[in-house]
C-alpha positions in Angstrom: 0.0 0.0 0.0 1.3 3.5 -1.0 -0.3 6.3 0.2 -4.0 6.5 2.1 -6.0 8.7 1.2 -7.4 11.2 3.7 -9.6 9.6 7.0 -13.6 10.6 5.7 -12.5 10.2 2.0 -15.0 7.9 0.4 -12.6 4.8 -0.6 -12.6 1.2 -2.3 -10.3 -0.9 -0.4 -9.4 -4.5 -2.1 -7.8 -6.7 0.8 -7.6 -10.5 1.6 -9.8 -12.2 4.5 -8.5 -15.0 6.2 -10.7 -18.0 5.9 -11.5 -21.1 8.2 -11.7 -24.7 6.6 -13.5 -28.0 8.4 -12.6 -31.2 7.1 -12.1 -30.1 3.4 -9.0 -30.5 1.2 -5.6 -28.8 1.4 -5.9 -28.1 -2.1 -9.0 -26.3 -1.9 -7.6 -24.3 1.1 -7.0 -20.3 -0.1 -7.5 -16.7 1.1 -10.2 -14.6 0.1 -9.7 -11.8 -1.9 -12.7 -9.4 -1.0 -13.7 -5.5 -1.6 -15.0 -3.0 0.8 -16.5 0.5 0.0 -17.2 3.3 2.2 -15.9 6.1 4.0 -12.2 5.8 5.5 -12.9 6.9 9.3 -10.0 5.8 10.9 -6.2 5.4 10.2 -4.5 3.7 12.8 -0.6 2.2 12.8 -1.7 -1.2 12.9 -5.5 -1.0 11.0 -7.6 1.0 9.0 -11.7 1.5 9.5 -13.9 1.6 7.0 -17.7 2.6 7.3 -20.0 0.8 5.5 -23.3 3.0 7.2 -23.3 5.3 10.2 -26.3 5.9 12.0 -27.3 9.6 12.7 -28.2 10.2 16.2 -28.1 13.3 18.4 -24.9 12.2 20.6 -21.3 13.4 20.5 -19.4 12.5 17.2 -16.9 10.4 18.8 -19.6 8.2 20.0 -21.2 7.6 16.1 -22.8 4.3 15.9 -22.1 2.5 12.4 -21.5 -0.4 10.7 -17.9 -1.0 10.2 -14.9 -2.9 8.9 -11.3 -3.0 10.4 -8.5 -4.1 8.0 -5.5 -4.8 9.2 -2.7 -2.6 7.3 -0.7 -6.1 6.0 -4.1 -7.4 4.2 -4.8 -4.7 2.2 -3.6 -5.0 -1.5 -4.5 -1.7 -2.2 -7.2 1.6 -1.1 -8.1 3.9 -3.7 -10.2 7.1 -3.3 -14.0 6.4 -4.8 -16.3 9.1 -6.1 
């Protein structure tokens, strides 16, 4: 990954999932490549947060209710600003 774009820029991040297997063949064993779009809300060192939905209530920003995803910086294969 380059460069982020800036947190509450509306972003497409592609990024790979780890994925659980029960009793099925190694050679059908893989990660899962997988896309998420939304708003880029947080930027940490170790993650990044994207939100999917937010919900709009009358309580202090900090404390916004949403729907998000948390990526961790080594899984995503790139993030790309989205109009």
């Amino acid at each position: 990954m380059k460069r982020l774009p800036p947190v509450g820029t509306r972003v497409r991040c592609l990024w790979q999932d780890i994925v659980g297997y029960i009793n099925q063949p190694l050679k059908d064993v893989k990660i899962a490549d997988v896309w998420t779009e939304g708003k880029l809300v947080k930027a940490d060192k170790e993650f990044l947060v994207i939100a999917t939905s937010q919900y709009i209530d009358d309580g202090p920003v900090d404390e916004t209710l949403g729907d998000y995803t948390a990526i961790p910086r080594g899984a995503v294969k790139s993030i790309k600003p989205r109009r």
